[in-house]
TIVEX-52139 format. One record per residue (C-alpha): x, y, z. Coordinates in steps of 0.1 Angstrom, whole numbers, plus 5000, padded with zeros to 4 digits. Last residue first. Layout:
N
XYZ;...
# end
This chain:
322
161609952721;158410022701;156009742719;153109722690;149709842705;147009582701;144009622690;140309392699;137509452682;133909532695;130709432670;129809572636;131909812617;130810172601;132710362633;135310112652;134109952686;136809952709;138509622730;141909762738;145309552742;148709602757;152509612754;153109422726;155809232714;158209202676;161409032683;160708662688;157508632679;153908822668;153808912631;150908722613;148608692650;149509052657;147709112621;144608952624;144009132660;144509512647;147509702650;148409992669;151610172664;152210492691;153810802693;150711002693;147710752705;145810532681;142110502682;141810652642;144710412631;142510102637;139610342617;141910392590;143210022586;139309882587;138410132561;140909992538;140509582544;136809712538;137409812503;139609992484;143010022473;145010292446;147610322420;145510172390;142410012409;143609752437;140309602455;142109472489;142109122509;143309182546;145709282568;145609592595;147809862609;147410222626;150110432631;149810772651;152411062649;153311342669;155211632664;156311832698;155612222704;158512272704;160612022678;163811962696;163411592691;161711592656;163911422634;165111162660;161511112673;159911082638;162510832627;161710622656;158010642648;158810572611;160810232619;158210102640;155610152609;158309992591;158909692611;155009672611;154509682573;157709432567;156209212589;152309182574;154109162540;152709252507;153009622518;150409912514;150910282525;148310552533;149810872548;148311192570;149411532575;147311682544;146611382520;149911152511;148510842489;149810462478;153110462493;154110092485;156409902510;159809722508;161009862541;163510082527;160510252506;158310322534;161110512555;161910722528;158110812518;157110842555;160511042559;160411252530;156511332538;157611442575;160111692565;157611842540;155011882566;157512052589;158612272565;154912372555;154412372595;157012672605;155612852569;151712882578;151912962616;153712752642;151012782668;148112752647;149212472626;150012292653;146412242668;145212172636;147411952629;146511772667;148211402659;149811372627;148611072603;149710722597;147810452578;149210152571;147709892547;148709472544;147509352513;145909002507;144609082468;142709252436;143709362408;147509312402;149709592389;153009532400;155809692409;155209852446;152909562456;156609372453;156309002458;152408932447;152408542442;154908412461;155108662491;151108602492;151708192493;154408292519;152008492540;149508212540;151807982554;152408172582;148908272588;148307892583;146607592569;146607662531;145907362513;147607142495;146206882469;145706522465;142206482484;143806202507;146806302520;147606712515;143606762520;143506572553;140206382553;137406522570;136706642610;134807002608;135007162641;133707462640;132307752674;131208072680;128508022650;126508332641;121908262644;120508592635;118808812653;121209042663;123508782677;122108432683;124808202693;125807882672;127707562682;128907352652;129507022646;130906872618;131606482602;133306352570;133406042549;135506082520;134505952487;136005912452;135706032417;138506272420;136906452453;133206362463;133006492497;130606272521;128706432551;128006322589;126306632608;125806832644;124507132655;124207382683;122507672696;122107922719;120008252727;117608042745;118607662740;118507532706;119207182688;119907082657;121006732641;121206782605;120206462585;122006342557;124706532537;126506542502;129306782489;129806792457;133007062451;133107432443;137107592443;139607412466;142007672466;139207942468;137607782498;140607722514;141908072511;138508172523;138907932554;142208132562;141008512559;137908412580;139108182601;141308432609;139508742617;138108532652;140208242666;141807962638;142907602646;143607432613;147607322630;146407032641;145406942605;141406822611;139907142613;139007362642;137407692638;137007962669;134908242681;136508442707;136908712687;133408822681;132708852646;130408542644;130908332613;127908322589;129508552563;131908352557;129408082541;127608372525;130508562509;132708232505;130308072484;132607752474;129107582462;130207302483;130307612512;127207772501;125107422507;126307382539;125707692548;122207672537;121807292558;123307482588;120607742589;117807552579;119007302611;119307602630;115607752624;114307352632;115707372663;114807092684;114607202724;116407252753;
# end
């Protein structure tokens, strides 16, 4: 093993975007793979993959920029990995809180991504004077708080939960029925997506063709309802010949709102989640079984798959029905 002068640059930048409260490029420096983990000093700041990401960037928007100051960053290298090592101070109110991190870093596409946090600082409800989100569960409740109904409000932007459902093999169908059998089966399945959305609490945002994009402010209510709608399709449908279909995908994140629509990545990632589901089934991606999972809501399985305009392999889960 060897100094790594490349990792000590590394470390020193992120650093520097994290007092800066840089999220982008402090985020951006996580690996995707998700294994990778970030400790804090709560014992409940213990975050794998997509969560450190949607947690720490709470924190770093709670806590906004803040002067951060460092001495020498211990790095070290080893083939394709790395690791790091620092003692910092955070001035907060006037005062100073001594602080340590170390980090261990793995080079993925040429760039050095860490796999592994542990920052070890003061507790922010103690010593700093403010709280700070810790957890999925907490996080949820801040979002409940603040955006209660997506479905009557008009906020910009936001942690928005998006379903996307469509019919598997239209095309398919649409041959075999002929033009009037699948109009009526269409609008069937539009009044029961739009039904089914609305007893659950949820927003539908868009109907296109045989497919459905709907947005919820809670990670729970959009899975109970995305149960809800495959149940519903099977007692509609039951004699249908040939049978209908449908596939749910699921995923949480922030969301661009403009007037009556979402963008963003939080989007795509929903559609291509709900691309790799099967007919009759409710996948979800990793961020969101770790919001809902508990008594009452299992799955039966989980896929790694790499999903089309996304870095890296990504585990889904498919959401037990019964």
């Amino acid at each position: 093993m060897e100094r790594s002068e490349e990792i000590r640059r590394v470390v020193h930048r992120w650093m520097t975007a994290i007092s800066q409260s840089d999220a982008a490029s402090a985020l951006g420096r996580l690996s995707e793979d998700p294994g990778a983990l970030t400790i804090g000093t709560d014992l409940a700041e213990w975050w794998r993959g997509e969560e450190a990401r949607v947690i720490w960037g709470r924190q770093m928007d709670e806590l906004g920029g803040f002067p951060v100051s460092w001495g020498e960053v211990d790095a070290w290298e080893e083939g394709t990995v790395g690791w790091a090592s620092l003692k910092f101070v955070i001035t907060w109110a006037e005062q100073r809180h001594e602080a340590r991190a170390t980090y261990v870093l793995h080079l993925e596409h040429g760039e050095w991504k860490a796999v592994q946090i542990h920052w070890s600082l003061p507790q922010a409800n103690e010593e700093l004077g403010m709280t700070l989100t810790r957890t999925f569960e907490e996080l949820e409740s801040a979002v409940r708080r603040e955006q209660p109904d997506l479905s009557g409000t008009l906020a910009a932007d936001g942690t928005v939960t998006i379903v996307f459902t469509d019919i598997v093999d239209s095309t398919v169908l649409l041959s075999r029925m002929g033009d009037q059998a699948w109009l009526e089966v269409l609008r069937r399945h539009n009044a029961l997506i739009a039904d089914t959305t609305a007893a659950h609490g949820g927003t539908l945002v868009e109907t296109q063709g045989d497919g459905s994009m709907l947005a919820f402010s809670s990670a729970r209510r959009a899975v109970a309802c995305a149960r809800a709608i495959q149940h519903a399709i099977d007692g509609a449908f039951a004699d249908a010949s040939p049978p209908i279909r449908v596939r749910i995908g699921v995923h949480t994140g922030d969301a661009l709102r403009d007037a009556d629509h979402f963008y963003g990545t939080t989007v795509h990632y929903a559609a291509r989640v709900a691309s790799h589901a099967l007919g009759g089934e409710v996948l979800v991606s990793n961020l969101v079984r770790e919001l809902v999972a508990g008594p009452g809501v299992e799955f039966l399985e989980s896929r790694e798959v790499e999903l089309k305009g996304l870095d890296g392999s990504h585990r889904l889960f498919a959401l037990n029905l019964g």
